[in-house]
N, C-alpha and C positions, 0 to 999 in steps of 0.2 A: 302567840295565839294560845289558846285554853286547851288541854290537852282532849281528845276526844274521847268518848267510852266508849271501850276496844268492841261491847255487845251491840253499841248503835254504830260502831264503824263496822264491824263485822254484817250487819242486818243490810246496811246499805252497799257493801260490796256486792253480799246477794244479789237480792233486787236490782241494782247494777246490773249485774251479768243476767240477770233473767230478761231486764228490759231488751240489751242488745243483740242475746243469743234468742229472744223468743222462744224458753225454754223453760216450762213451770217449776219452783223451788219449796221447797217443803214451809211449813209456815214458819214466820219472820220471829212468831210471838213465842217460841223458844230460845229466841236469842234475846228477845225486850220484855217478855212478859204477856200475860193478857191483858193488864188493864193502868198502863204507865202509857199513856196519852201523850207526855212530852215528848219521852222520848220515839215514839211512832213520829210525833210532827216532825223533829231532829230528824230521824232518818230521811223524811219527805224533802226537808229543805235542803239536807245534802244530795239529794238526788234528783231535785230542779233545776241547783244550782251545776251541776255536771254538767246535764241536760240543757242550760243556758250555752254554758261554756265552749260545749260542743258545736254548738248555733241555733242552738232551737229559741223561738219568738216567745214568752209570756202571752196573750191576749184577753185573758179570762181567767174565770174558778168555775166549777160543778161543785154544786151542793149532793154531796150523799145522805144516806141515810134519813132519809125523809118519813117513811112509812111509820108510824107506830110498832108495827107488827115486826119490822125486820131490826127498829130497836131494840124492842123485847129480845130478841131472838140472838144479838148481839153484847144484848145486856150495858146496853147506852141510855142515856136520856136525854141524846140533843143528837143534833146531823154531825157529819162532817167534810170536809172540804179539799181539795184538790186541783192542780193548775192547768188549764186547758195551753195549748201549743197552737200556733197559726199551721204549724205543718200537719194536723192532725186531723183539722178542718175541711169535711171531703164537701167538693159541690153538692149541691142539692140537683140528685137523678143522678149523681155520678156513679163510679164502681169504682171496689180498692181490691186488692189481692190479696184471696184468704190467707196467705204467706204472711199477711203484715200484722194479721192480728193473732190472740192469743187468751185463748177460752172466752172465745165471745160471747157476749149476750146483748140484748139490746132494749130499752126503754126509751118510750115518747116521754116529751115534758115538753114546758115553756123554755124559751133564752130571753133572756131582758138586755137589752143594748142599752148605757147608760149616759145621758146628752151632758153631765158634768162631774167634776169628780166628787167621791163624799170622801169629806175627812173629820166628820164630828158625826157622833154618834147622834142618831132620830128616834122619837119617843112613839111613833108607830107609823103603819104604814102610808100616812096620810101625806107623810114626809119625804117619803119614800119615792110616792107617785111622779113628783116632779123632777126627779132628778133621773125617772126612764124616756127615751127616748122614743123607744118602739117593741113591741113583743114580738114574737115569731111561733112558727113553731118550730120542734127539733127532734131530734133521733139522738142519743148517744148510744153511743156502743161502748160498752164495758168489757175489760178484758184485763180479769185476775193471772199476777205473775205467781202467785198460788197454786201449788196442786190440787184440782180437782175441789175450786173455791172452796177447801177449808180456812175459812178464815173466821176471825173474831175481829174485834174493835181496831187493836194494833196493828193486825195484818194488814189491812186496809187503807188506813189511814198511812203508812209505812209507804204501801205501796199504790200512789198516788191518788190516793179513794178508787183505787182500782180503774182510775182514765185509760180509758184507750182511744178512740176518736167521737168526732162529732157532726152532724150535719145540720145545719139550717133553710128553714122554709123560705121563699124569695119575699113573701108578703111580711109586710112591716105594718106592724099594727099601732095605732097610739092605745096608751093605756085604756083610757076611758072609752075603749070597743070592745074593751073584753070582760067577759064577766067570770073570775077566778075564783069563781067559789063552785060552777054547775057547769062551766063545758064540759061537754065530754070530749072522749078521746078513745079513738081506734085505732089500733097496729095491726096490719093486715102482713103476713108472711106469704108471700109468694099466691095469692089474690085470697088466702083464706084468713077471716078476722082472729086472731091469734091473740090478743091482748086487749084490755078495754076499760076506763077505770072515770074519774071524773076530777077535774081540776082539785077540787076539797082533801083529797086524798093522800097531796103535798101539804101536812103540816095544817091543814084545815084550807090553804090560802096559799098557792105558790108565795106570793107577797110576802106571808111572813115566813117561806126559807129565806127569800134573800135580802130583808130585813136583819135577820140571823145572823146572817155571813157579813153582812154590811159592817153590822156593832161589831158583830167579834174581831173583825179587820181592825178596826178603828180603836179599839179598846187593844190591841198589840202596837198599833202606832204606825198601820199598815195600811195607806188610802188608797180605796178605789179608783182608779181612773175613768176617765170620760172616754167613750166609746169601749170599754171593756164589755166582755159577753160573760152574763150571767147564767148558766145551766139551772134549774131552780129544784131539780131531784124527779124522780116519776110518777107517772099520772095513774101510772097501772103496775100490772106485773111484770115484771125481766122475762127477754125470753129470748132462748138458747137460740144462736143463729149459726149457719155453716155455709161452707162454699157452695156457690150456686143459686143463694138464697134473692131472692126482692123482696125490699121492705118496704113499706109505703103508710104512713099514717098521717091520720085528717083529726086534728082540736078546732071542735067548732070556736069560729070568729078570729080564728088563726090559717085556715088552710093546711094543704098538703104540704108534706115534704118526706124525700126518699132517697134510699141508695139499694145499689146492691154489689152483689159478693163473686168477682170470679173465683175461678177454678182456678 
């Protein structure tokens, strides 16, 4: 086997022990750099691959970094990406214990569920349509193994685009019900409207994040699968959640879907 760099074995041990001890760790990007993108994914995969190991499910990816604004502010010019876990996967209306997460915050978007696998790269989203099966809506919850979300590009990316869990809506939408360029979307915090943005806002078109993610799969020689769940990035702005909280957000022509946070 290829010898490992002691800075991307060191970054993933980190990360490692902040995933299990749920305990924030200073940022990763002093041990990789700020802007060495490889080796961020490298720490990622060895720290999926852990995380398989141990027994956790694959099911999906979450697209980050969607916003314009949070790219600037990252100093990126594309999204990036990260593996969702079936055990991460809370019901819809369920509760998880603030114990399990770790600097939460939370953003509504779409989940695209895909009815076959893609393994050639699509020249736009036309290509795209047919190979979703049904949209929803969703809630992920984010949660930086980061002190106090300092982080840049590598942090991030490092540490799993910052996944923490995720919730899906019960309604299954076919494509051709939804219109992703002008839903809107409301995240409501414990009954008051807290967040609110409009479909366009992902990338102009959720569609073309996971377009995005599709190629860049395909182009590493890395195929989607059929029934995988696509997170597509967020509709509005993150927002800081704590124990105790209820969340609840409605994407027209998608419906509701919600969790909340004991004590």
């Amino acid at each position: 086997m290829p010898e490992i760099n002691p800075a991307i074995k060191l970054a993933y041990d980190t990360l490692k022990d902040a995933f299990f001890n749920r305990t924030p760790v200073a940022p990763i990007r002093a041990l990789i750099g700020d802007t060495d993108i490889d080796a961020a994914y490298a720490v990622q995969e060895m720290l999926v691959q852990h995380l398989i190991k141990e027994g956790a499910r694959p099911v999906g990816v979450k697209i980050g970094l969607t916003s314009e604004a949070v790219q600037k502010q990252l100093g990126v010019n594309q999204p990036d990406f990260g593996v969702l876990f079936a055990h991460t996967h809370l019901p819809n209306n369920g509760e998880i214990p603030f114990s399990f997460l770790i600097q939460p915050k939370a953003e509504a978007e779409m989940a695209f569920v895909l009815n076959q696998p893609i393994t050639a790269p699509m020249a736009d989203i036309s290509e795209l349509l047919d190979k979703i099966a049904y949209v929803s809506a969703a809630i992920e919850i984010v949660g930086s193994r980061v002190e106090n979300w300092n982080i840049r590009i590598t942090d991030t990316i490092a540490d799993n685009a910052s996944a923490s869990h995720f919730v899906l809506g019960e309604a299954q939408v076919t494509p051709d019900q939804v219109d992703f360029e002008n839903a809107a979307m409301q995240l409501w915090r414990n009954g008051e409207l807290a967040s609110e943005g409009v479909a366009n806002a992902c990338m102009g078109n959720p569609l073309n994040a996971v377009l995005w993610l599709c190629n860049t799969f395909v182009s590493k020689g890395v195929a989607i699968n059929k029934g995988d769940i696509i997170l597509s990035g967020a509709l509005g702005p993150m927002l800081p959640i704590a124990a105790g909280d209820t969340l609840k957000a409605h994407i027209d022509g998608l419906g509701e879907v919600g969790f909340s946070i004991s004590q």
